[in-house]
Structure formats: C-alpha cells, structure tokens
NUTI-452091 format. One line per field, with one value per residue (C-alpha): residue number from 1; residue in three letters; x, y, z. Coordinates in steps of 0.001 Angstrom, whole numbers. Example, Ala and Ser with C-alpha at 12.3 -4.5 7.8 and 13.67 -1.06 7.14 Angstrom:
2
i = [1:2]
aa = [ALA:SER]
x = [12300:13670]
y = [-4500:-1060]
z = [7800:7140]
# end
This chain:
74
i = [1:2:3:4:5:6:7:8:9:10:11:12:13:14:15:16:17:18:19:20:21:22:23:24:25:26:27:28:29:30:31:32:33:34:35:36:37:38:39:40:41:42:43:44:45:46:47:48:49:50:51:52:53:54:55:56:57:58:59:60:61:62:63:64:65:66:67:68:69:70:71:72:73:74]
aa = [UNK:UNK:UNK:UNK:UNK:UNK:UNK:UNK:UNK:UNK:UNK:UNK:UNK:UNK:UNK:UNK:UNK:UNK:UNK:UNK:UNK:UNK:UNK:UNK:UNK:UNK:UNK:UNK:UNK:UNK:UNK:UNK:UNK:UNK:UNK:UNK:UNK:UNK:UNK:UNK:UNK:UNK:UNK:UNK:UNK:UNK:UNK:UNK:UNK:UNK:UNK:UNK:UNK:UNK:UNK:UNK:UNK:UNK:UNK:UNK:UNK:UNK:UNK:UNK:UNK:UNK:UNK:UNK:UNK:UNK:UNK:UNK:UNK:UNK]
x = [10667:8493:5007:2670:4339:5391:2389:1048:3888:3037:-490:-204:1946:-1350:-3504:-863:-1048:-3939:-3675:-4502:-8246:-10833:-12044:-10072:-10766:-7994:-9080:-5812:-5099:-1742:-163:2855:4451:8161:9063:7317:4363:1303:-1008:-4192:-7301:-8167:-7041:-9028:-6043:-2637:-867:-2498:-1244:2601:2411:1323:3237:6052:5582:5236:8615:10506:9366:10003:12107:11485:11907:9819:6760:3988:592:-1276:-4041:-6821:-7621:-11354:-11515:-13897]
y = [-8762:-11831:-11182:-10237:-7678:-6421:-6105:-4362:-1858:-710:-649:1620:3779:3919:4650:7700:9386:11411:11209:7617:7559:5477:9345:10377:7341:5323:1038:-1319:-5140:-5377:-9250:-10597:-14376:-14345:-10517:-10592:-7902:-7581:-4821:-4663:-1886:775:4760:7772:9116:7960:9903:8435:4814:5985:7351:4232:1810:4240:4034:439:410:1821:-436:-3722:-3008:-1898:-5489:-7003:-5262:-6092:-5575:-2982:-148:406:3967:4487:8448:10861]
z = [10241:10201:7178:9598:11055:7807:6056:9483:9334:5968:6543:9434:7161:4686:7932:8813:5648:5978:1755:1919:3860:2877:3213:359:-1601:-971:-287:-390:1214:2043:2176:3079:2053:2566:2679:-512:-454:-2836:-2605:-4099:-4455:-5198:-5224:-6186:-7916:-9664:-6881:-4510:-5807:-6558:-2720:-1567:-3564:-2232:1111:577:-1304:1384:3986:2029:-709:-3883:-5395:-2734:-3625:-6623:-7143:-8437:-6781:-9710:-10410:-9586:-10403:-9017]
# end
C-alpha cells in the first residue's frame, strides 16, 4: 500500500467510528512517509486516543505508527 492510500485508509477508519467525530471531540492528521504513520491532535478523552492509535495500529503495524493525540478534556 503506497502512503497516500495508507494514511487515507486509516483516516476513513477514524471517520467510521462514530466514537471518533469531530462531534465527539475527536481532531487528528494522519501522515504517511514510507509505511511510517504519525498522527497528531487532539481527543476529548484517553479512550478516544488508545481507540484511535488502535485502529491506526492495526492498519499499519504497531511499529509503524508514532505520534501522539493530546487530551483536551471536557
């Protein structure tokens, strides 16, 4: 899978998950460079983040994904 199309796989993973909304307070850029993905924004909650880094996990491999979502709270 070439970086665009990863990073647009995992994002439309974020966009399925009703959990992970800019509704629900959930903001992330998702990059790719070499199968290696970086997330960065923000989640309302720390579940929110493990969920996403998760999803993104499974998608590109656990070691191919860094980054971080900051926890903005309610």
């Amino acid at each position: 899978m070439d970086d665009a199309a990863l990073a647009d796989s995992i994002a439309a993973a974020f966009a399925a998950d009703r959990t992970l909304s800019k509704t629900a307070g959930f903001v992330a850029t998702v990059s790719a460079k070499n199968g290696r993905v970086s997330l960065s924004g923000s989640a309302k909650t720390a579940e929110q983040a493990a969920k996403a880094e998760k999803i993104a996990s499974d998608i590109a491999g656990r070691a191919n994904v860094s980054g971080t979502l900051d926890i903005s709270g309610s």
